[in-house]
N, C-alpha and C positions, 0 to 999 in steps of 0.2 A: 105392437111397439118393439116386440124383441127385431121382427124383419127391420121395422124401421132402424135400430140401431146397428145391425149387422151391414146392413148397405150404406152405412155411414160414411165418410171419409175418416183414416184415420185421426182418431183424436177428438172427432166430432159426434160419436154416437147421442152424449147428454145432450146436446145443443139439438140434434135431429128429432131425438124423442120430445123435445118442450116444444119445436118448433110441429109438429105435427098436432101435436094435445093442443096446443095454444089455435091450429088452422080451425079456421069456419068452416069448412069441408066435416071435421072431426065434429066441432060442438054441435054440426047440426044432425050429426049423422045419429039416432037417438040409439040404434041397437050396437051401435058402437064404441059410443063417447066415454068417458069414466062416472062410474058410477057414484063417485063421491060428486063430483059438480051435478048429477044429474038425479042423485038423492039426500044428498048430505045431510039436509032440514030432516027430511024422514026417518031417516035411521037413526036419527037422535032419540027419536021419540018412541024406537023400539025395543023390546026388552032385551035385558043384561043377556041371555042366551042369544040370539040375535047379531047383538052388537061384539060379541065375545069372536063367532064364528067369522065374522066380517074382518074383524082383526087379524084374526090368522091366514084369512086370505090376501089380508094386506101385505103383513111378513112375510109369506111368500112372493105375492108381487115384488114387493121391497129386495128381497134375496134376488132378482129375474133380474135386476137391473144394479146390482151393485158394483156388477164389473165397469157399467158405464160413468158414474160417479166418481171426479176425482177423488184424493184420498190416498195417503200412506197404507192403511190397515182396514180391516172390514169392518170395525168399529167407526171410523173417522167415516167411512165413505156413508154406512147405516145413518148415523148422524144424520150427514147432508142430504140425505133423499128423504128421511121424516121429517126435516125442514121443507125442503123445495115440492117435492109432490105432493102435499096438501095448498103448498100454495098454489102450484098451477093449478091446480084443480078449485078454487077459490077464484082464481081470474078467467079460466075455463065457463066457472056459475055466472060470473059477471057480466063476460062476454057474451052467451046467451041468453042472457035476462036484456041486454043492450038492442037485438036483432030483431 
């Protein structure tokens, strides 16, 4: 995803990144798709240790795409990608479950 937003148009990196996550090429590709659409149910069910480390590689995720996220401050942008990339990845599960 990082490639994908670097050969973005300017201005359009966010839009590139959902618009690739959201492709049926991506949900169906299994060793590449996100691993929240593609275990989400499971990892709930996994222990606090577990679900702890998962987290911190989400933060980092999260940090990897903050530059693409509108947003005045790194605070404002963090916001909006804890909102949006759970939900793509929620319409990502859905989409899949659809095929």
């Amino acid at each position: 995803m990082v490639e994908v937003a670097k050969s973005a148009p300017e201005g359009q990196a966010l839009r590139a990144i959902i618009e690739r996550c959201l492709s049926a090429g991506h949900a169906d590709s299994l060793g590449t798709c996100c691993v929240l659409s593609a275990l989400g149910p499971e990892l709930a069910r996994k222990p606090v240790g577990v679900r702890r480390r998962l987290e911190a590689s989400l933060e980092a995720y999260r940090e990897r795409y903050c530059h693409s996220c509108p947003g005045q401050t790194r605070e404002e942008k963090l916001a909006k990608i804890r909102l949006l990339f759970p939900s793509v990845a929620g319409v990502s599960m859905a989409n899949s479950k659809l095929r």
